[in-house]
C-alpha positions, 0 to 999 in steps of 0.5 A: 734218740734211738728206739729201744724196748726193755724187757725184764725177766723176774727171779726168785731170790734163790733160783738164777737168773736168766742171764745165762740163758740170754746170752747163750741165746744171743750167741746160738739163734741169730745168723749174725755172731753177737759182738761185745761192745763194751759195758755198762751200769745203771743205778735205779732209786724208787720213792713213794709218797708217805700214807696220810696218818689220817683216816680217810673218810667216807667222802674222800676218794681213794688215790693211788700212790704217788712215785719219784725215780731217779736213774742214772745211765753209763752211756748217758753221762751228760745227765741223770733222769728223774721220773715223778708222778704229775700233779692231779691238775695238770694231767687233765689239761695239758697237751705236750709240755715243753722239753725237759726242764732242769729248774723245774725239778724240784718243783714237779718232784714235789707234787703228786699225781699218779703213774704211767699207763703200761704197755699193751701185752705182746703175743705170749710172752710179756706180762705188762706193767700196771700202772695208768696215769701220767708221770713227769720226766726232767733231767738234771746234771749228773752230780745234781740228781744225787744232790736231789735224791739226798734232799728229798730222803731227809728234807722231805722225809716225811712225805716221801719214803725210799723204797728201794735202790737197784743197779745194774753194777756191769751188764753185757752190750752186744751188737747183733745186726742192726740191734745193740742188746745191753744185758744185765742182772739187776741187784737191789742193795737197799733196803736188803740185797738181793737178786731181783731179775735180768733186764735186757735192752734192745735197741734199734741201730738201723736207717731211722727218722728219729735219730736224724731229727735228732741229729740235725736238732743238736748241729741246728743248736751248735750252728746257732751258738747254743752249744759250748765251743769244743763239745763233743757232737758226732758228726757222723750221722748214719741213720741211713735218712736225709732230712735236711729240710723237715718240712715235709714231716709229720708227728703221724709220720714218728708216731709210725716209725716208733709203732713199726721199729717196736715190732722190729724189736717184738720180733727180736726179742721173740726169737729169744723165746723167754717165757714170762718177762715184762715189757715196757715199749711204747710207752704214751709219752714216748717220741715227745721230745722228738716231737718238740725238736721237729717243731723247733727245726720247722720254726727255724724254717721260718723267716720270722722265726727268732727262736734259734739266736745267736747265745753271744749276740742274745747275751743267752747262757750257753748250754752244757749238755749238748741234748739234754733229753738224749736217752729220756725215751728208754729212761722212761721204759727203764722206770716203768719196769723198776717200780716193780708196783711198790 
């Protein structure tokens, strides 16, 4: 799971976008020559909650509107993303849920809350999102989070409304040094077309403790019969760290990873020089899933520990999706720049 920041530079209908003048940019201010890497495409769709057709009286306090997302990256093919607001009485006592739970979908996408704290401004640049309070993130198989967006645009018509759908239909990856940069002009189709802005992703490549734990959490599965025979996990873990005990680790010490490789990619995207962009990177529920895996690989450590057994001896059903949380950090900054405060 790398570290990443999204960056989103608004356009007006008529004028261009800045994507010309990122690209040049890329190409003409780093020592290190970008190299295209391939492309890539997201689709982005944005409900929210359906105003009461009553009045609300003197005694009700106003809410604030209740959002469902769901999102679809290229490079994260396993499963789609689907972001919605938590319900009111879970977000005062809830310390970490637990990872991303596909059954739990429909049920959390159903219920209401509110959005997700928006990022602290950088120096003189980035105008941050709006939004404060907590959101639920789930991923479900790829064919399923149409199947759910269908349901709820006409079984749940009268709660939920569609607000908009945007793509990304064949942004630009680069590798720039230690960084792959993923460009691309955001279209909205419905409910008119139009031209909204250019989105950019930059993404850490270096040494990195999350992308380790990450990858030791998927092989710990695969070892312990929790992975389909025959998938596809890479072998070749170049995240520059050993940690093949995580004993000696700590949520404080991911918590600094992801405060000081932000900064890596503040100061990158500094040197670009792109005026009045918003910025979506250390976002609150950032690293948690990162933080459930750490405490699995330490239960494993342990010798009363069951936790990772044998799918063919629990008679357990084997998974698919080799890390169904794989992409769920940028998921989230993608959703917070997309709202676009709808």
């Amino acid at each position: 799971m790398p570290i990443t920041g999204v960056f989103f530079v608004p356009s007006n209908p008529n004028a261009p976008t800045a994507l010309a003048v990122v690209t040049e940019r890329l190409h003409t201010i780093f020592d290190d020559d970008p190299i295209p890497v391939g492309r890539w495409v997201l689709e982005h769709k944005l409900m929210r909650d359906t105003p009461s057709c009553f009045p609300a009286s003197a005694s009700q306090r106003s809410t604030n509107p209740k959002y469902m997302q769901f999102l679809s990256l290229s490079y994260y093919q396993a499963h789609g993303f689907i972001y919605t607001s938590q319900p009111p009485e879970k977000s005062h006592n809830s310390s970490m849920p637990s990872a991303v739970n596909p059954v739990n979908a429909t049920t959390e996408a159903t219920t209401s809350g509110a959005p997700t704290a928006a990022p602290s401004q950088t120096a003189g640049a980035v105008a941050p999102v709006a939004d404060k309070s907590p959101m639920v993130m789930t991923t479900v198989p790829l064919p399923s989070c149409g199947s759910l967006f269908q349901h709820f645009v006409y079984a749940a018509q009268p709660f939920w409304c569609h607000r908009h759908t945007i793509t990304v239909p064949g942004g630009a990856v680069y590798d720039v040094g230690d960084f792959r940069v993923r460009i691309g002009d955001v279209r909205q189709t419905l409910p008119t077309a139009r031209v909204r802005g250019t989105v950019i992703e930059i993404e850490w490549r270096g040494p990195s403790l999350i992308t380790s734990i990450t990858s030791q959490y998927v092989r710990s599965r695969r070892t312990n019969g929790l992975l389909m025979v025959g998938e596809l996990v890479d072998d070749d873990d170049d995240s520059g760290i050993d940690i093949s005990f995580a004993d000696g680790i700590e949520e404080a010490d991911i918590d600094a990873e992801y405060a000081a490789t932000t900064m890596l990619i503040r100061e990158f995207w500094a040197k670009l020089g792109i005026e009045g962009a918003r910025e979506a990177s250390l976002l609150p529920d950032i690293g948690k899933e990162v933080k459930e895996q750490l405490y699995k690989l330490k239960q494993q450590r342990k010798p009363e520990s069951h936790t990772m057994t044998n799918g063919k001896q629990s008679g357990q059903q084997v998974e698919e999706d080799p890390d169904p949380t794989a992409g769920v950090d940028v998921a989230r900054q993608f959703m917070e720049i997309f709202r676009f405060n709808r």
